[in-house]
N, C-alpha and C positions, 0 to 999 in steps of 0.2 A: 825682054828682060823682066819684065812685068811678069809673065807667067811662069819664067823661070823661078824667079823669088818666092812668088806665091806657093808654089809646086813643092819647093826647097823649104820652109820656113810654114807653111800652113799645112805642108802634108806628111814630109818625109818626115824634117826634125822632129815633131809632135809623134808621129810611128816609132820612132828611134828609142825618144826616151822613156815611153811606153812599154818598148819592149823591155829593154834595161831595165825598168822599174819590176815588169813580171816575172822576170829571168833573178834578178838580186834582192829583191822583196816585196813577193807574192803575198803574202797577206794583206802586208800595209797599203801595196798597190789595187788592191780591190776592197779596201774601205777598213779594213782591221774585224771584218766580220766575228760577232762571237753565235757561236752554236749551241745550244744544247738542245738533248734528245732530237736529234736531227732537224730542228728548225733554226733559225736566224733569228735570234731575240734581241739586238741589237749592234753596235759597234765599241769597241774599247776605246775609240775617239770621242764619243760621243752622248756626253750623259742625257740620262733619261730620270723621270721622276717612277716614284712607288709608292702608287696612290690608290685610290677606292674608286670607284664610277661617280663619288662626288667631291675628287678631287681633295678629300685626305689622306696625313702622310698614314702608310700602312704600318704599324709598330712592332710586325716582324722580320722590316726590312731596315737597313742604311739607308738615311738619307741624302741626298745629295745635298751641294750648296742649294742659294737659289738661284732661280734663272730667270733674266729679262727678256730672254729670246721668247717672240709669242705671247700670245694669251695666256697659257696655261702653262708656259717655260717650255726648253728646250725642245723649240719647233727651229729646226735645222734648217729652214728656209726663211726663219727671218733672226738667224743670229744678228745680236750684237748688246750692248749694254745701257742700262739704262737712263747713262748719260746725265744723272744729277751728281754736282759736284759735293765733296765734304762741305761745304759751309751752308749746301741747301738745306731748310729746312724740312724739306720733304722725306729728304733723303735722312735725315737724322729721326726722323718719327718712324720712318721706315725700318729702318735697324732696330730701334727700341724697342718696337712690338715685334722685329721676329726674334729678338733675345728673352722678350716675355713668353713667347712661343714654342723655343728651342728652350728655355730652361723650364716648362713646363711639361711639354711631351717627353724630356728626357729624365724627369724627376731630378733636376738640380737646386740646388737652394737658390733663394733669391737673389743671394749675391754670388754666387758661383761666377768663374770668368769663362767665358763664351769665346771659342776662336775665333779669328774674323771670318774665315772663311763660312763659317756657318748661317750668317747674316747678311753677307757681301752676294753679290752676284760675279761673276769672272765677265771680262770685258764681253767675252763673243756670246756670254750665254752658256753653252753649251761645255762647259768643262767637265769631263768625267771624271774625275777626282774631287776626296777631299782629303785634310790633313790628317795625319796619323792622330792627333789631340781629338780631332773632331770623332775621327771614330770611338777615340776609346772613350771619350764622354757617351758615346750611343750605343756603345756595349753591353752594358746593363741591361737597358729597354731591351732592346733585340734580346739577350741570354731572358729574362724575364716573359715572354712574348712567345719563344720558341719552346721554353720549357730546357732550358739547356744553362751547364752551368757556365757562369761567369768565365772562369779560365778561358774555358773550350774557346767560346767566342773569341777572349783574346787572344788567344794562339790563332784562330783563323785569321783577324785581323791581323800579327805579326807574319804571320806568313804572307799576307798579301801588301806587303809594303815593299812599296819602290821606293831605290834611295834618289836623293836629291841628283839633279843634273848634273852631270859629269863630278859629282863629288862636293861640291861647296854651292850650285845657286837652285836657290827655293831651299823646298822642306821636302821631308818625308813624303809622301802621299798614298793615298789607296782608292784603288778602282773601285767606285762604287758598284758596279754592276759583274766585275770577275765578283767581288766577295758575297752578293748575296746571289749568288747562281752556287756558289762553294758551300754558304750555309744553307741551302736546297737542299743541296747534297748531303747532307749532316743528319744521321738519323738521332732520336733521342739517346 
C-alpha cells in the first residue's frame, strides 16, 4: 500500500497536474518568462531592481518598490519581508529616509505625498509591480532622462496598467519590467 500511495501521490498526481498546467497555461507554467531580443531577461512574477554596478537606481528606468528579499533585494531564493512591525522604530526611520530618497531622485517637493508602495517593501520581497501613482510620480525623471516627452511616457505607463483583481481588490498596478523593456523600445 506504501508504494502504491507513494507511486500515486509522489509520482503520477504531481505528472498529472504538470501536464494540465502545460496544456492550459504554458507560460505561467514555466515561470511567466519575459523575452526580449531573443534572450530571458527576467519573469513578469518577479521584480528585479535597475541599478548601476554600484547599486544605484538608473534614472532611465522605473523603479520598483523595495525589496527585503537579500542583500541587495529581490534574491528569489531568500524572499520574504522585513518583518519590522509599524510601531518599530526602525522601521519608521526606514521609510522616512526612503521618502527623503524617492522624493529626491524623482524631483518632488518636500512635502509631496509619496505612495506607500514606494517606501514599503511587499511581504515576499519580490513583487513585480508598482501603483499606477507611483509610476506617474516617476514619469517625469524617466521622460527627462530618456529625452522623451512627458505625455509619451504617460501613455506608455497607461497602456501598461493592469486593472485591480477581479474588479474591486487592490489598485491599479504596473509591471515594472514589461514597461521599461516597452520604453527600450521607444525611439526618441
Amino acid at each position: 500500500m506504501l508504494i502504491v500511495i507513494t507511486v500515486l501521490t509522489g509520482v503520477l498526481y504531481p505528472l498529472a497536474v504538470t501536464g494540465i498546467a502545460h496544456v492550459a497555461f504554458s507560460s505561467r507554467a514555466n515561470g511567466s518568462m519575459v523575452t526580449s531580443k531573443g534572450r530571458i531577461v527576467g519573469s513578469s512574477l518577479i521584480g528585479q531592481n535597475f541599478t548601476d554596478a554600484k547599486g544605484n537606481p538608473i534614472a532611465k528606468y522605473f523603479q520598483p518598490r523595495p525589496s527585503a528579499a537579500g542583500t541587495n533585494g529581490y534574491d528569489a531564493l531568500a524572499s520574504g519581508g522585513s518583518n519590522l512591525g509599524p510601531s518599530n522604530p526602525k522601521l519608521l526611520t526606514v521609510v522616512a529616509d526612503r521618502v527623503a530618497a524617492y522624493r529626491a531622485f524623482n524631483g518632488l517637493a518636500p512635502n509631496a505625498t509619496v505612495p506607500v508602495d514606494a517606501v514599503t517593501a511587499s511581504a515576499s520581497g519580490l513583487d513585480p509591480d508598482i501603483s499606477l501613482a507611483n509610476a506617474l510620480d516617476q514619469a517625469p525623471r524617466v521622460a527627462r532622462a530618456r529625452g522623451l516627452t512627458l505625455d509619451r511616457v504617460v501613455a506608455l505607463v497607461q497602456a501598461h496598467v493592469r486593472d485591480r483583481t477581479w474588479g474591486f481588490l487592490g489598485e491599479n498596478t504596473v509591471n515594472v519590467l514589461l514597461l521599461n523593456l516597452a520604453l527600450d523600445g521607444v525611439s526618441r
